[in-house]
N, C-alpha and C positions, 0 to 999 in steps of 0.2 A: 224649495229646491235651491240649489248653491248657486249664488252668481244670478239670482231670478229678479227683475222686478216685480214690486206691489203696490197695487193704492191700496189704502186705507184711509176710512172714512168713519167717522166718528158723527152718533146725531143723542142729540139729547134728548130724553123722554119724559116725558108727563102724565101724569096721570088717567087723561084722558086723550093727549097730545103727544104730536113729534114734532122738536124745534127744527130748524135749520140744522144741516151739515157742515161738516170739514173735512175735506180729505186733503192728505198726504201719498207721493210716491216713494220708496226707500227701494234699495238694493238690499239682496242677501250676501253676505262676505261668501269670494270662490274656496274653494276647498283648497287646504296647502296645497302647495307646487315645491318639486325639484328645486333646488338651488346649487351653484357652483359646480354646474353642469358641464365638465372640460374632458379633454382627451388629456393621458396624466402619461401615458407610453405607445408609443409609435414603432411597429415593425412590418417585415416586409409586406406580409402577410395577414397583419395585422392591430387591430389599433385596441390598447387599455384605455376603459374609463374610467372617469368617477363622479361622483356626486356626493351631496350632500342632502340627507334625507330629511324630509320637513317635522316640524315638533309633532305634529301630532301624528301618530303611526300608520302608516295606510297597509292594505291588505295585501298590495305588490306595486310591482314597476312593471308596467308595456316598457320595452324598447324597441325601435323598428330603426328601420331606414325607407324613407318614401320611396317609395316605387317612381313618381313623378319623376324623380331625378335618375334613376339607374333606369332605366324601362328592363323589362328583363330577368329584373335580380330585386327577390325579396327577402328582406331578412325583418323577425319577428320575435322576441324572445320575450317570457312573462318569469318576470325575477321577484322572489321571494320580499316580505316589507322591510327585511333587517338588513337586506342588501346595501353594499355602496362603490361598488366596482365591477365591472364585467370587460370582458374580453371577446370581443366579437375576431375569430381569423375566418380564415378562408377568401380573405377579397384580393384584390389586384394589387399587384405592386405600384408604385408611384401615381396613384390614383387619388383623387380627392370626394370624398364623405362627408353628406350632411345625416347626422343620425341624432334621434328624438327621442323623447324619455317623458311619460306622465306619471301621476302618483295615481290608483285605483284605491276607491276608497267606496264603501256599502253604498254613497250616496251618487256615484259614477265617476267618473277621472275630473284629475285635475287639469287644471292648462297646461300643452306640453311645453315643454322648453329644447332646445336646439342648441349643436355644437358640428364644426366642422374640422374635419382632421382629415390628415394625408398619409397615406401608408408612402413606408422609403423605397425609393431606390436601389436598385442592387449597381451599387457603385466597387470603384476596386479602390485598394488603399491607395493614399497620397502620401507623398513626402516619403519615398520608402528612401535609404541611405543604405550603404555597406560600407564601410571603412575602417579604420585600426586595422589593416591585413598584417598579420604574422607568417612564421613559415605553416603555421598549423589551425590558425585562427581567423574567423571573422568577423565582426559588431554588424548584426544588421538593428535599423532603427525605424520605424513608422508612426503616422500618425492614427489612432486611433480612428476606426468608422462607425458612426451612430448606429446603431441596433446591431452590429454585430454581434453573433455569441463566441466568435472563435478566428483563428485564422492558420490557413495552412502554408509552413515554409518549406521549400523545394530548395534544394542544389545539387547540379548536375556537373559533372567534371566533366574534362575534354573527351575523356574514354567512353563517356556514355552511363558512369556510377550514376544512380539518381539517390537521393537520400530526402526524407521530407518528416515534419515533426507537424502535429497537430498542437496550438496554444491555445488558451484561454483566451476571452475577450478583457481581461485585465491588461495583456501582454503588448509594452510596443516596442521592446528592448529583447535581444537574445543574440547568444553568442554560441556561431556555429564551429565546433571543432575537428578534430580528426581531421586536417586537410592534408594534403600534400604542396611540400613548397616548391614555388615557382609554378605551380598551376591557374591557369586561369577559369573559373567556376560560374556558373550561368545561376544567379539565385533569383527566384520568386517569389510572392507571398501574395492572397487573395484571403478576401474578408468571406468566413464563414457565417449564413442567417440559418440558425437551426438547420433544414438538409436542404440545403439551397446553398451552392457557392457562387463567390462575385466572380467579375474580374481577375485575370490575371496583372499583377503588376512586377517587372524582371529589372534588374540590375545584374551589372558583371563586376568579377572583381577579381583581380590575381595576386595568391598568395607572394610574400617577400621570397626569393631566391636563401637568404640568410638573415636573422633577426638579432643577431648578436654581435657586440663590436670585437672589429678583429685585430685593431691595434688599440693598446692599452700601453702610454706611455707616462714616467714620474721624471721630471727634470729639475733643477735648480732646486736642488735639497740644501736645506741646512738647518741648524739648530733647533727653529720652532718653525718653519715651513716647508711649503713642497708646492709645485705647481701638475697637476692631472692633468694631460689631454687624449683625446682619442678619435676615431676615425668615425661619421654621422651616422646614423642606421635609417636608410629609408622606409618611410610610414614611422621612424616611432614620434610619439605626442612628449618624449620627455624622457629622462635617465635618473636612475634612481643611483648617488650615491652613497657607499658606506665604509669609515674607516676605523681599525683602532687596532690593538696592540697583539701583537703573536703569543701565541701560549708562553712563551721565557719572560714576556715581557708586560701579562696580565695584574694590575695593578697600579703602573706606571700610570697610566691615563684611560681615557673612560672612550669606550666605543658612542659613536658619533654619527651619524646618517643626516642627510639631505635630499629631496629631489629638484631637478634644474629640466627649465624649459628645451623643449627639440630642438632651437636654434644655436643650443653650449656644446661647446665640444674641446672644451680647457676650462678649470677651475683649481686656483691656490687653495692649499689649503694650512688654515693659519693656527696658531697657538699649541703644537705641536711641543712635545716634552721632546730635550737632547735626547741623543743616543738612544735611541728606540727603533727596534723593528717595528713597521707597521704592516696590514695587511690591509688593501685596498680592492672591494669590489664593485663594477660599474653593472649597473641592470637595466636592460632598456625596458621602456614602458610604453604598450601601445592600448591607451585608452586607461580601465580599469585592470588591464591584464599586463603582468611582471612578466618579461620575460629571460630569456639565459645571461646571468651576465659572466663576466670576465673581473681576473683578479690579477693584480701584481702587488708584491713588494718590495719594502724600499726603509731605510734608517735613516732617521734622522744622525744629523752630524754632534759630535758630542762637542760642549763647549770648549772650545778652543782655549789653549794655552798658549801665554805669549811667545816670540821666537825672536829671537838673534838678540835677547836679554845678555848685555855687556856691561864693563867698567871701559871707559873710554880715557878717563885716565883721574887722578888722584894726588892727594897732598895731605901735610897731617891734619889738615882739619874737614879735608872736605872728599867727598867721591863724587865722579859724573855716571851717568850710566844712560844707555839708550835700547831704546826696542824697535821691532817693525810693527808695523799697523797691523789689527784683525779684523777682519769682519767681521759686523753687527757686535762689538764693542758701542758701549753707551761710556765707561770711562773707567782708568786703570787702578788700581789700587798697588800701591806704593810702601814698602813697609822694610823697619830697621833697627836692631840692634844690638848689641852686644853681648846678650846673654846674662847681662849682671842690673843693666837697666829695661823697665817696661819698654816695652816694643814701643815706635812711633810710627805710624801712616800717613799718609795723604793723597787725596782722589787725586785724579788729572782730569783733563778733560780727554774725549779720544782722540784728537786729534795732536795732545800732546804728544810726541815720540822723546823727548828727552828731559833730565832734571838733574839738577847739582844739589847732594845731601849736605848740608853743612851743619859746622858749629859740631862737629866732630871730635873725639880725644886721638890724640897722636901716638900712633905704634900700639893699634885697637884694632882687633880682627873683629870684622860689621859682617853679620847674614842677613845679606837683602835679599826681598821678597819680592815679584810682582804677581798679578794675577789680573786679567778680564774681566768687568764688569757686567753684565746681560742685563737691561735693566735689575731687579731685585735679587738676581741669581751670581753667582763668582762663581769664574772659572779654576783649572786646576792653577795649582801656583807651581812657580819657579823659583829657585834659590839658587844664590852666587855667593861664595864670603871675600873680602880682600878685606887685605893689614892697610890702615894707613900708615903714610910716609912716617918716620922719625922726625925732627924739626929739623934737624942738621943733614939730610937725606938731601944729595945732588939735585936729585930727580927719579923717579919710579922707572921700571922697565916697560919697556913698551909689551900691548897687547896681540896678539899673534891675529895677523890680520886676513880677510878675505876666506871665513872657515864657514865650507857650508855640507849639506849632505847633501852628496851627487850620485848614489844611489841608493834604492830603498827593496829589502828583502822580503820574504817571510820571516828570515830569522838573522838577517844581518843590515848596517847600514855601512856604507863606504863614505870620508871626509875625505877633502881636500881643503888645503891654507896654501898661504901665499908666501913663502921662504922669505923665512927673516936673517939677516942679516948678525952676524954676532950670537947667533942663538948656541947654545950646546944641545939642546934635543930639546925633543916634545911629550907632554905630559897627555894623554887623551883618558879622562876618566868620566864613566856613564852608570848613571842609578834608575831603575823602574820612575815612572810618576808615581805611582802606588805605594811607593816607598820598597825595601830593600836592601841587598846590599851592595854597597859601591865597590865597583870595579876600576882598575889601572890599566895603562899598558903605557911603556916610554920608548919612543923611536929615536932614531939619531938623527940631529942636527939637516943630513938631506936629505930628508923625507919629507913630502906634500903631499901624501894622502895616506889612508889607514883606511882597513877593514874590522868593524867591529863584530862579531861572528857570538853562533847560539845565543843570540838573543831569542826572548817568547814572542809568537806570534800575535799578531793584533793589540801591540803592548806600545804606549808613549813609553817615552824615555827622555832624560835631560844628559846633553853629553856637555863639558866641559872641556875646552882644548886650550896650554897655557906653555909658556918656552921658559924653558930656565938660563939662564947664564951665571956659568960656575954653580955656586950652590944656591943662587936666590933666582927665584921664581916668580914669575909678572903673572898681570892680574889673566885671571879665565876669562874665554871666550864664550858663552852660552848659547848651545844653539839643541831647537827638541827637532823631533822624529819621530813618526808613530809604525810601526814594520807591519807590513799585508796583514787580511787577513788569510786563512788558507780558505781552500776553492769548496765553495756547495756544490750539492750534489743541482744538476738543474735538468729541465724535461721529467721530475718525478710526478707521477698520473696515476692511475686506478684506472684498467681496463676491464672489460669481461666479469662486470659484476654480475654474481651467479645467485644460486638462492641462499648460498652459501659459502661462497669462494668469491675470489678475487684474483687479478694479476696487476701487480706493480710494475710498474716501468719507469728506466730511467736514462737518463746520459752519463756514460762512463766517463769517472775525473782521473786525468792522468796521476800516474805517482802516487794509487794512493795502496796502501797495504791489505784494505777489503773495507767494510759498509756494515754499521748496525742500523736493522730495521727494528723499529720497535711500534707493537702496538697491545692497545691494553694493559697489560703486567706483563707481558713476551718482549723475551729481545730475541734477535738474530743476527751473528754475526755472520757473514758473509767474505767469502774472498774476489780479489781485485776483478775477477774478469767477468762476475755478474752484473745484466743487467734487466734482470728481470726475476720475479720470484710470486709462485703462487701462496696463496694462504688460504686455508680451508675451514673446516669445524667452525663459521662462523653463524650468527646467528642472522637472520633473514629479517630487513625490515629494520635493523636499527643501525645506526649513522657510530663508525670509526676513525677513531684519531691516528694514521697511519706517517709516523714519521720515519728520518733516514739521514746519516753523520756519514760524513767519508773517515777511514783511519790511517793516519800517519803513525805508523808503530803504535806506541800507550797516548799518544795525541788523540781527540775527538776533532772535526772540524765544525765548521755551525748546523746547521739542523734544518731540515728541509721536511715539510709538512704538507700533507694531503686530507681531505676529509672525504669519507663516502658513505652513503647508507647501501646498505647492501640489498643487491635485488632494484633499486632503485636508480634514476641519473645520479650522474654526480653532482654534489652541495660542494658552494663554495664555502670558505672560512667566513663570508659574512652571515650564514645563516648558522653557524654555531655559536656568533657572538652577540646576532641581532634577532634571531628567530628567522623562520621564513615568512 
């Protein structure tokens, strides 16, 4: 028998005799036993085991639970030899268990072995959170409870709606939608064990009144910057933004996005190409979820040409000339001469405003150049010509002093100078920057100001102003000007999007002769007194590029741009340049 002791005794025999004995006692080895005999899963209800089965194979497994210890409650199970896990439920919740396991084997059981485990608790979740509220949204968050298989989330609005989703026991992240804003929502969640729910555990939480920022401002533009601010959005985690160039101006430079912490509510924005529309949109973000943003536009400023570029005065060998300062000049470039010899230049620094060209030929009409340096980039130029003096020359005529533009049109500029003395009249002659053709006009001797008239809108120009006496004529005055540009259309929207239709709206621009709307390959001309216009036969579900010009007679003015997907909210321009 297994686990038995024996004596044995050993006598030596003879042929007619028996010697002395010896005896010996020995054990028999016990029959395997169980090994790694543990609880491997714990629930309410009930507790997984396992084991490990001994080498050599027995006929089954007894499992029990001693009665000694439960008085009352027997449990008894005879498990197959290939066995290595069983599942005992039906016991108490939060209860502790000492339960035993033999091997049965032809020659009777092995020694039992023993393990004790504790069914769980029906506890409720911990750590639950609700936060990121939107007008429409909420993040609830919890921490996982042991054996759960599930858990049920409830929310109940002030009216009395209850709404409730059954999760998985994967789940400790979800976002509840469909709210209503500015409501405040009673939400719950309790940990599901197979049909047995815990605990209730409740949090409150009120959606935002408005999730979207309502001002959206661009200041301090110029060349290659811009500074963004706007007004904070309570609960959001952070602002997502994105900028880059309007359909006229796609190419110029490359769309750009950022996201910036909940505490920003200004940000520059740098290295910016001149004279560019841009199209900027800000999206508040609360948690993982984007929500509505807000868009404005704005142009960078195109590089600046120099202004109040003069001859200050001259002799035959040499000429002075001076300019006023520009902003965000790095340094000027200087250039001259005569048409018969290579040109000469030379940098300044920017804070040079004046320079004397010398080493000059006498009674040599010189076209000097300036233009703005941007770091690596030049601005538009400017040109002046003056004759130097003859050697025998008194002295040159004075330059006509104190000439500036003291008003600025769409299509005209108005000069005023400062009455010179001895003058016979005034020469005012003005050419496009773009180049042209140069135009005159000569006023008499008492006249200190002039209207320069039909000039093109949104256009530089270089005006020359110079006094003659008798028939010789003193050096130019130089001074530019750039005329309005004409008025956009502004308030253009997309309302009433339909499954197929739409209505544009806008604000009426005075003075203007009527509005082409265009969208897709359709134009629409329009007269002055509309402001609003339906468009149908569209298709349902795809996103239109709906722009809109005011007209001044055969004039277009600039161009005003909407995006919408129809049947859908409105998209801003950042998600036709950036995706959404």
């Amino acid at each position: 028998s297994p686990k038995t002791e024996y004596s044995l005794t050993v006598y030596a025999i003879y042929s007619s005799l028996t010697g002395d004995s010896a005896t010996i006692t020995v054990q028999t080895a016990p029959l395997p036993q169980v090994s790694n005999f543990r609880v491997i899963e714990e629930g309410l209800f009930s507790l997984r085991l396992g084991w490990t089965p001994p080498l050599r194979k027995p006929n089954g497994f007894k499992l029990f639970i001693p009665r000694t210890k439960r008085p009352g409650f027997s449990y008894e199970r005879l498990l197959p030899g290939d066995a290595s896990s069983h599942v005992i439920d039906s016991l108490e919740e939060d209860k502790e268990y000492i339960i035993s396991i033999y091997a049965v084997y032809p020659q009777g059981p092995s020694e039992q072995v023993s393990a004790m485990g504790k069914t769980l608790k029906l506890v409720q979740v911990k750590h639950f959170l609700v936060q990121n509220p939107t007008t429409d949204t909420v993040q609830a968050r919890w921490a996982s409870v042991r054996g759960a298989t599930g858990y049920r989330l409830t929310w109940e609005s002030p009216d009395g709606h209850i709404e409730n989703i059954n999760l998985g026991d994967t789940f400790n992240y979800y976002m509840i939608q469909g709210l209503h804003p500015g409501f405040e929502y009673t939400i719950t969640i309790n940990p599901i064990f197979g049909d047995s729910e815990g605990p209730i555990t409740t949090a409150k939480v009120k959606t935002l009144e408005s999730s979207a920022v309502q001002i959206l401002k661009v200041s301090a533009v110029s060349t290659s910057a811009a500074v963004v601010s706007w007004n904070s959005v309570t609960g959001a985690t952070g602002y997502r933004l994105a900028w880059g160039p309007t359909p006229e101006f796609v190419g110029r430079d490359r769309p750009r996005q950022l996201a910036l912490n909940d505490s920003t509510t200004e940000y520059q924005l740098k290295n910016l190409a001149h004279d560019i529309e841009y199209v900027l949109t800000l999206y508040v973000l609360f948690g993982s979820v984007v929500g509505p943003g807000i868009s404005a536009t704005f142009r960078t400023s195109p590089l600046g040409y120099v202004s109040n570029f003069k001859v200050t005065s001259y002799t035959s060998t040499s000429i002075d000339v001076e300019w006023s300062p520009i902003v965000g000049a790095t340094e000027y470039k200087l250039s001259w001469n005569t048409g018969i010899i290579k040109p000469q230049s030379r940098y300044l620094h920017h804070s040079v405003l004046f320079h004397r060209i010398k080493g000059l030929n006498p009674q040599s009409t010189y076209m000097i150049t300036i233009c703005a340096v941007y770091g690596n980039s030049e601005g538009p130029e400017i040109s002046l010509s003056q004759l130097t003096a003859a050697v025998s020359d008194s002295g040159p005529i004075q330059a006509v002093r104190e000439v500036k533009v003291v008003d600025i049109g769409v299509n005209s500029f108005t000069l005023s100078w400062k009455k010179t003395p001895g003058a016979s009249s005034y020469k005012i002659s003005w050419v496009p920057f773009i180049g042209g053709e140069e135009k005159s006009h000569v006023v008499s001797a008492a006249s200190t100001t002039f209207t320069i008239q039909n000039l093109r809108e949104s256009s530089a120009y270089k005006i020359q102003v110079s006094l003659t006496v008798g028939s010789s004529e003193g050096s130019p005055v130089l001074v530019t000007a750039r005329t309005l540009d004409l008025p956009k259309v502004n308030g253009f929207v997309a309302l009433n999007s339909k499954d197929n239709s739409i209505v544009l709206n806008w604000t009426r621009v005075a003075d203007v002769s009527g509005y082409l709307l265009t969208w897709k390959h359709i134009s629409e001309t329009l007269g002055p007194s509309f402001t609003s216009y339906k468009i149908s036969e569209l298709l349902n579900g795809r996103t239109y590029i709906f722009t809109i010009r005011p007209l001044y007679g055969e004039v277009e003015g600039p161009i005003s741009t909407v995006y919408q997907r129809i049947g859908k909210t409105l998209l801003k321009l950042y998600e036709s340049l950036f995706g959404s």
